[in-house]
ZAMARGU-4260 file (C-alpha; in steps of 0.2 Angstrom, whole numbers, plus 5000, padded with zeros to 4 digits):
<rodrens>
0) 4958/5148/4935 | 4948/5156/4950 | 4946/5162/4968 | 4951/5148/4979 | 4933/5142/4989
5) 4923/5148/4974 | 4915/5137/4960 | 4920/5121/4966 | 4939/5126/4971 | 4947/5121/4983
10) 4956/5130/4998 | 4971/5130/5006 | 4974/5130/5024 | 4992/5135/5027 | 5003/5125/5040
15) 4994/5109/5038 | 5002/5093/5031 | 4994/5083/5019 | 4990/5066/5025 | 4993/5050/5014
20) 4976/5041/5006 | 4986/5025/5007 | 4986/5010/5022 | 5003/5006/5023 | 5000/4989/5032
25) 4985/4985/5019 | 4997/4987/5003 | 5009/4977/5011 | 4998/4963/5014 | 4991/4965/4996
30) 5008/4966/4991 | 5014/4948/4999 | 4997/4940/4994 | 5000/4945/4976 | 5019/4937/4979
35) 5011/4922/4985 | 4999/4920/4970 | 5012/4923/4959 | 5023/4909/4966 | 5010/4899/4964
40) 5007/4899/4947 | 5025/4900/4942 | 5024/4881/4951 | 5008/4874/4940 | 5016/4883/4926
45) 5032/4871/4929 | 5022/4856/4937 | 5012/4857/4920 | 5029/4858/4907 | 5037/4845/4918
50) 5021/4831/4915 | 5020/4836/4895 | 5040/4833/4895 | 5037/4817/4906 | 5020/4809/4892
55) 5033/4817/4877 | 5047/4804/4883 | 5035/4788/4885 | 5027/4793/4869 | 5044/4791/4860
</rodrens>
């Protein structure tokens, strides 16, 4: 509680718009390379159950 501009409060300026903090393009592009990774490691994942399913049916 306090007078807007006074002790660290902020102001406000009336029939402004607030603009976004965010980079559209940049999230997007963080957004597909975090896809990408993902897919990735869903492949070794599998790669790696397939080869221990493959030594499990020599070994028997």
């Amino acid at each position: 509680m306090g007078n807007p501009g006074a002790g660290g409060n902020g102001t406000i300026l009336s029939g402004s718009l607030e603009m976004s903090n965010v980079d559209i393009a940049e999230e997007m592009v963080s957004q597909i390379t975090a896809k990408a990774a993902f897919t990735a490691n869903a492949r070794v994942i599998r790669a790696a159950d397939e080869m221990i399913g493959t030594l499990l049916d020599i070994k028997s």
